[in-house]
BAFI-3210 file (N, C-alpha, C; in Angstrom, 3 decimals, decimal comma, padded with zeros to 6 digits):
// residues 142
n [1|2|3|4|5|6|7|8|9|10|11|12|13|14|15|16|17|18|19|20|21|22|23|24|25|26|27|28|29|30|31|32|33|34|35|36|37|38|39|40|41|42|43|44|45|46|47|48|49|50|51|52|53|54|55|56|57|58|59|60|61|62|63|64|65|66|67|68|69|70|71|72|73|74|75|76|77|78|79|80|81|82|83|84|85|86|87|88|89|90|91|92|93|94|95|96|97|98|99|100|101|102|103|104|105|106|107|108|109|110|111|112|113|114|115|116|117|118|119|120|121|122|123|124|125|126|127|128|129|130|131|132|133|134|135|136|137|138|139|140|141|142]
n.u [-093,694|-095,070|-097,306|-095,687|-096,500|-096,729|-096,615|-096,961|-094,852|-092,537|-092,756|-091,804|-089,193|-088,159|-087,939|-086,066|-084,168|-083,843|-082,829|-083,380|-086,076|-089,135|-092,492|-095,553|-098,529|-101,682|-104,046|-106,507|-106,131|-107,309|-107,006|-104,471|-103,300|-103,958|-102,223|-099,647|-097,452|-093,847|-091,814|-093,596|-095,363|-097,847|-099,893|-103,154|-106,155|-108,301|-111,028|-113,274|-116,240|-117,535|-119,852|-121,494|-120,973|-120,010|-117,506|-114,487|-111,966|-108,508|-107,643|-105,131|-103,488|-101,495|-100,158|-098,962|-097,520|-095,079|-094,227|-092,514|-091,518|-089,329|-089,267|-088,002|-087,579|-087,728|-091,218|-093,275|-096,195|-099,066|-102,534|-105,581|-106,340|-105,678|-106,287|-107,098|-104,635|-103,560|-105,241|-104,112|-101,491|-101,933|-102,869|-100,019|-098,499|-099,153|-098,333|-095,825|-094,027|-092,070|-090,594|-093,128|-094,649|-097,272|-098,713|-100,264|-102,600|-102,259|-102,396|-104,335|-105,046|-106,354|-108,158|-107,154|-104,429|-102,355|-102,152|-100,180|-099,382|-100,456|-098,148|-096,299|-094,163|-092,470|-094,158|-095,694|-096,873|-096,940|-097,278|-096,518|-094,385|-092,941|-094,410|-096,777|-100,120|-100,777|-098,562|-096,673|-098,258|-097,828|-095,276|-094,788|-095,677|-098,187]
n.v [-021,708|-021,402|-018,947|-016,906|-016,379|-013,741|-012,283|-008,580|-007,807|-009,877|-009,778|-007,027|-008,050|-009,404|-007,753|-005,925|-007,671|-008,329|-005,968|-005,395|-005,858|-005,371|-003,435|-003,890|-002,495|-002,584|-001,393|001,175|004,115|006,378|004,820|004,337|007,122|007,893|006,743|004,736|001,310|002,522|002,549|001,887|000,971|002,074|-000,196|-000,126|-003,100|-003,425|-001,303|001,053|001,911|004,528|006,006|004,071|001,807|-000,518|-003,030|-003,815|-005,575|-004,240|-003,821|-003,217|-004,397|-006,315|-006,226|-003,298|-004,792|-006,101|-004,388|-002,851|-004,632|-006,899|-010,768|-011,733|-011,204|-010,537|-010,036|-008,108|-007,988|-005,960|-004,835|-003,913|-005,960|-008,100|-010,231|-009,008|-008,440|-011,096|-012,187|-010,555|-011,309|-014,201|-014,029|-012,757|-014,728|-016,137|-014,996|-015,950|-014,662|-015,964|-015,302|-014,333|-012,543|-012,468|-010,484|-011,048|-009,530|-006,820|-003,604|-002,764|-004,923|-008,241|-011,009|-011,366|-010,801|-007,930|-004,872|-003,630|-000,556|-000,558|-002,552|-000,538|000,140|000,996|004,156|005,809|008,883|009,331|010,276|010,939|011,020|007,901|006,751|007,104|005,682|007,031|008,057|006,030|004,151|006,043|005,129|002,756|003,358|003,131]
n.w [027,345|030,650|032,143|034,451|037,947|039,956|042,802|043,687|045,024|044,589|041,621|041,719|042,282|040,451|038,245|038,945|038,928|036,566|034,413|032,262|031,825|029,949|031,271|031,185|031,876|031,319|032,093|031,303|029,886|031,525|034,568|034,498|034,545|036,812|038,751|038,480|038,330|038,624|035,833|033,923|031,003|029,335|027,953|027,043|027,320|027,431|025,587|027,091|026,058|026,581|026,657|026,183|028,190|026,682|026,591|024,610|023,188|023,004|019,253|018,427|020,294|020,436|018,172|018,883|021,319|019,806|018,708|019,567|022,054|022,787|021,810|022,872|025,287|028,749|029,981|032,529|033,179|034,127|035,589|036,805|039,113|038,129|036,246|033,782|032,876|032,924|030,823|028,908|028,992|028,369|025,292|024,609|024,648|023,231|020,374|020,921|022,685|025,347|028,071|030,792|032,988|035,217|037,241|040,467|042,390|040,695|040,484|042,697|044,195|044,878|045,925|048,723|048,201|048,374|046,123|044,134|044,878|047,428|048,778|048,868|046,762|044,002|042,220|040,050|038,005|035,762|032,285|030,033|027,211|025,977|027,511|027,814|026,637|023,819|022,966|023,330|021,277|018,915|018,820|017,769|015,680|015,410]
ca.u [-093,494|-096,291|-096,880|-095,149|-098,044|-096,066|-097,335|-096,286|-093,010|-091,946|-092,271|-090,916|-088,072|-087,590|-087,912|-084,628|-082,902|-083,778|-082,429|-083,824|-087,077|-090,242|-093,490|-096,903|-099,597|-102,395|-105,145|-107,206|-105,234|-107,801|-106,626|-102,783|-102,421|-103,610|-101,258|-098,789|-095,959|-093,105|-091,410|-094,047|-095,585|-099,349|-100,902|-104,794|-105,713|-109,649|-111,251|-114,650|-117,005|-117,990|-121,245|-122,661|-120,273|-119,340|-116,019|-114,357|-110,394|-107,990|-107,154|-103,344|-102,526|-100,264|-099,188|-098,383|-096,374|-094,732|-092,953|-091,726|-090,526|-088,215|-089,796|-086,796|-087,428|-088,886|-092,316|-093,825|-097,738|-100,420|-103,325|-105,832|-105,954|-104,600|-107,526|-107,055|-103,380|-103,310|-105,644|-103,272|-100,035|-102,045|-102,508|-098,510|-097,905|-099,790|-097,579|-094,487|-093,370|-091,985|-091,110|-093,986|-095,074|-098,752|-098,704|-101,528|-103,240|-102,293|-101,947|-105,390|-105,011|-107,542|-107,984|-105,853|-102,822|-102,120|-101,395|-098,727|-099,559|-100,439|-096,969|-094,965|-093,397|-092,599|-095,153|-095,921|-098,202|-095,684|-097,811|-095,373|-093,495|-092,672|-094,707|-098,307|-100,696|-100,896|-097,179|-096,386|-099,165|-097,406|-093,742|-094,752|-096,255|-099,819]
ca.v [-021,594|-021,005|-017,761|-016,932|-015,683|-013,423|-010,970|-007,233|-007,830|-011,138|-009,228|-005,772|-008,658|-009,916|-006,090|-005,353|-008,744|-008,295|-004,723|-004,903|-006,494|-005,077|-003,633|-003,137|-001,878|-003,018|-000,905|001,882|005,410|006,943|004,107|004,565|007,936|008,285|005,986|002,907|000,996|002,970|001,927|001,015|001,684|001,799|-000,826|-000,710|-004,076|-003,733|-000,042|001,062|002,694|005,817|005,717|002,420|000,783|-001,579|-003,306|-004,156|-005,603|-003,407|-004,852|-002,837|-004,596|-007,459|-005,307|-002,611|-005,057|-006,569|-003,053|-002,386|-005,371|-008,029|-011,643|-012,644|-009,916|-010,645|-009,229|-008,360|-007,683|-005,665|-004,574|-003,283|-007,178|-009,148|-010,505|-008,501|-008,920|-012,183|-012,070|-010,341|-012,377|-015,471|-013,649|-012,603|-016,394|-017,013|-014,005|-015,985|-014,050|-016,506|-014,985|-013,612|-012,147|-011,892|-009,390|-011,103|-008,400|-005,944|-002,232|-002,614|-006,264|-009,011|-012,199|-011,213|-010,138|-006,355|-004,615|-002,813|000,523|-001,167|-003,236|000,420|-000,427|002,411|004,280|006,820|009,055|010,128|009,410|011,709|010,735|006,944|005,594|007,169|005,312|007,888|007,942|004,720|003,624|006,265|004,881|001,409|003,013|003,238]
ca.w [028,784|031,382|032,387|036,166|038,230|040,887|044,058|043,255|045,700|043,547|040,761|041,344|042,682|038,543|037,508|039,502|039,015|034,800|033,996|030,407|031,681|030,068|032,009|030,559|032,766|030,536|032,178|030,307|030,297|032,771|035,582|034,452|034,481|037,978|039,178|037,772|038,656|038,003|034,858|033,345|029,763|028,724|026,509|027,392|027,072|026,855|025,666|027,328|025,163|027,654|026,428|026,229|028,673|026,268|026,553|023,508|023,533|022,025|018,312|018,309|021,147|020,055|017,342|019,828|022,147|019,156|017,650|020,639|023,013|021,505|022,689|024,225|026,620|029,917|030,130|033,176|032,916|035,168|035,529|038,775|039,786|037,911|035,715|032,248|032,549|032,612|029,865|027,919|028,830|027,229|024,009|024,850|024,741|021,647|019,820|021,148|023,946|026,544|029,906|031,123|034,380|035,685|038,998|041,139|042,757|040,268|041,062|043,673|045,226|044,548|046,982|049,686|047,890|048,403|045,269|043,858|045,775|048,675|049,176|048,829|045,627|043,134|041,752|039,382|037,750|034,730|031,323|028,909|025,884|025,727|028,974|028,106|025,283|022,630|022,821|023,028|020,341|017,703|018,439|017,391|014,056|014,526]
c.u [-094,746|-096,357|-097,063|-096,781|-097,298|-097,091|-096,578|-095,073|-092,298|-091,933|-091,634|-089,713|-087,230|-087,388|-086,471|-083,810|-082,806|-083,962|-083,275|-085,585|-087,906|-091,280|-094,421|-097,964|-100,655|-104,135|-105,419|-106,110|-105,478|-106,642|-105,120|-102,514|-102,878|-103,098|-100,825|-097,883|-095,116|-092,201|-091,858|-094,857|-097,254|-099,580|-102,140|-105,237|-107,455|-110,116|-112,137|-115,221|-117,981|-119,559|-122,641|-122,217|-119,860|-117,985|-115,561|-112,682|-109,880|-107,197|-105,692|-102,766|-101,091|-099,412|-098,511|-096,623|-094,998|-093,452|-092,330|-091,018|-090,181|-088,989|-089,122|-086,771|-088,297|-089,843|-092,952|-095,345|-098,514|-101,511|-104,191|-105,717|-105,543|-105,732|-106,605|-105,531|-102,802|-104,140|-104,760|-101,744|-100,378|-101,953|-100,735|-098,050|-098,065|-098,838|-096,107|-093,582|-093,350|-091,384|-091,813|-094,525|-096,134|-098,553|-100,453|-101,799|-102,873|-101,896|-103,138|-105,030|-106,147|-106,919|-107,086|-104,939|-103,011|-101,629|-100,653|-098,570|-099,225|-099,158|-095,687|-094,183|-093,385|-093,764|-095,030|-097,124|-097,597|-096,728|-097,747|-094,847|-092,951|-093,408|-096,835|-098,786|-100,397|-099,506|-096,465|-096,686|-098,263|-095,659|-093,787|-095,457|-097,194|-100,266]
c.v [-021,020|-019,057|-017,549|-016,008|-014,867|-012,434|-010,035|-007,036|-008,779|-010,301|-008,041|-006,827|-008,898|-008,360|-006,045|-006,586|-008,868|-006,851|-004,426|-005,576|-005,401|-004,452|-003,261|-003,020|-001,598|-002,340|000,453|003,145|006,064|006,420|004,276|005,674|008,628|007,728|004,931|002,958|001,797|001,927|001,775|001,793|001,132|001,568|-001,171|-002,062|-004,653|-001,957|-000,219|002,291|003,720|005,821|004,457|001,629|-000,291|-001,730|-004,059|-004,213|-004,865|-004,518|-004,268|-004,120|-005,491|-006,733|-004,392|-003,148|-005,350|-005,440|-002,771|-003,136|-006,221|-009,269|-012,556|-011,946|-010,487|-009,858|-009,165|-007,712|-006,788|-004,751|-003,861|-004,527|-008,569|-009,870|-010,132|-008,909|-010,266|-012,509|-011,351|-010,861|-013,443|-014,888|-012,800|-013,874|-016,526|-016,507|-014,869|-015,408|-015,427|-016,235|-013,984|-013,861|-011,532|-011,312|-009,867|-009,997|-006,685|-004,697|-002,032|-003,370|-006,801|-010,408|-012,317|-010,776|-008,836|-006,154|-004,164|-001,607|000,311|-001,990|-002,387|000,555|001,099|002,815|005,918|007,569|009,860|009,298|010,412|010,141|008,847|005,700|006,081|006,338|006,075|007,666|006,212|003,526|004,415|005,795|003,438|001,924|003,277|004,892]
c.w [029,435|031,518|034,109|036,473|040,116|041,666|043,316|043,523|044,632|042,018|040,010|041,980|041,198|038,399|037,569|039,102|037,314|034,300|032,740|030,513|031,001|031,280|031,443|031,236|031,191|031,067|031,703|030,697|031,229|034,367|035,350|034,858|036,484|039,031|039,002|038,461|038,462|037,225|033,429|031,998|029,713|027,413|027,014|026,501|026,088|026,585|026,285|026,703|026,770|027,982|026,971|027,623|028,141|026,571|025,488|023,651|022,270|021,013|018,155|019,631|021,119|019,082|018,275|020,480|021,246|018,226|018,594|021,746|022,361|022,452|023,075|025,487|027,717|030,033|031,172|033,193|034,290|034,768|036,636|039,613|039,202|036,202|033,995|031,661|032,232|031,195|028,457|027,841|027,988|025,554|023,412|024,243|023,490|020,299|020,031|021,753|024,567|027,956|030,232|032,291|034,500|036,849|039,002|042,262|041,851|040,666|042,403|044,588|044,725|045,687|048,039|049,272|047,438|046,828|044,937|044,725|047,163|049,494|048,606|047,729|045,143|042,694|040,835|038,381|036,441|033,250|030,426|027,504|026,384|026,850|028,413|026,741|024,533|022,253|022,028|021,565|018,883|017,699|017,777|015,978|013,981|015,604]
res [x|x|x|x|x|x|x|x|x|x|x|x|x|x|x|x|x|x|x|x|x|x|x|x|x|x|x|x|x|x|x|x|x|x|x|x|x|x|x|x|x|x|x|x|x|x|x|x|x|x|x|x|x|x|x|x|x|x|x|x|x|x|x|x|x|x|x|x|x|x|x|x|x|x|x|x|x|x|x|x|x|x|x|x|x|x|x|x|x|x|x|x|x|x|x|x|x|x|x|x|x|x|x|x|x|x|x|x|x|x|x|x|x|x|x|x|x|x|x|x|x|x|x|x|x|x|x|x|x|x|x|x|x|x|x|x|x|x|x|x|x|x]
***
């Protein structure tokens, strides 16, 4: 199945209409923890080496999503605009996840579409026990 490519409203709309949906806010822990969707759980999608600025994609990640969401589960994806997330819904796809939700404009906005912040939606800055990386990363095992 493709992967849906929704605004932040359209898809905090699935959130609420799929109780058991998924959310993975797929940007680095810095950018999560000072503000996400509410709901939503951190799987950084790319690291950045502090130093160098390299960017290098995280190799847990499929493993990550994989201990922890079932891939009958609706998944909805973000990122700051949309970009990485969708980048990590395709490698979602490839894993055999099929409903999956890209949030165009992300938690910033990109090309006109306001992002998650920006169109009022929940939000939070909660990156404790089952929603922050570290967390999240040792409940799946690694």
């Amino acid at each position: 199945m493709a992967i849906q490519q929704l605004t932040p409203t359209q898809a905090n709309d699935v959130l609420k209409a799929t109780p058991d949906a998924a959310f993975v806010d797929v940007r680095s822990q810095g950018e999560f923890a000072a503000g996400h969707p509410a709901g939503a759980i951190n799987v950084p999608y790319i690291f950045m080496d502090q130093a160098t600025g390299a960017r290098e994609q995280n190799a847990d990640f499929v493993t990550i999503v994989q201990a922890l969401i079932p891939k009958d589960k609706t998944v909805v994806i973000s990122c700051l605009s949309g970009g990485r997330s969708n980048a990590a819904a395709e490698l979602m796809a490839q894993a055999g996840y099929d409903t999956l939700v890209n949030v165009q404009g992300g938690w910033g906005g990109s090309g006109g579409v306001p992002g998650w912040q920006a169109s009022g939606l929940p939000t939070s800055q909660e990156t404790g026990e089952g929603v922050g990386y570290d967390s999240v990363k040792a409940k799946a095992g690694l």
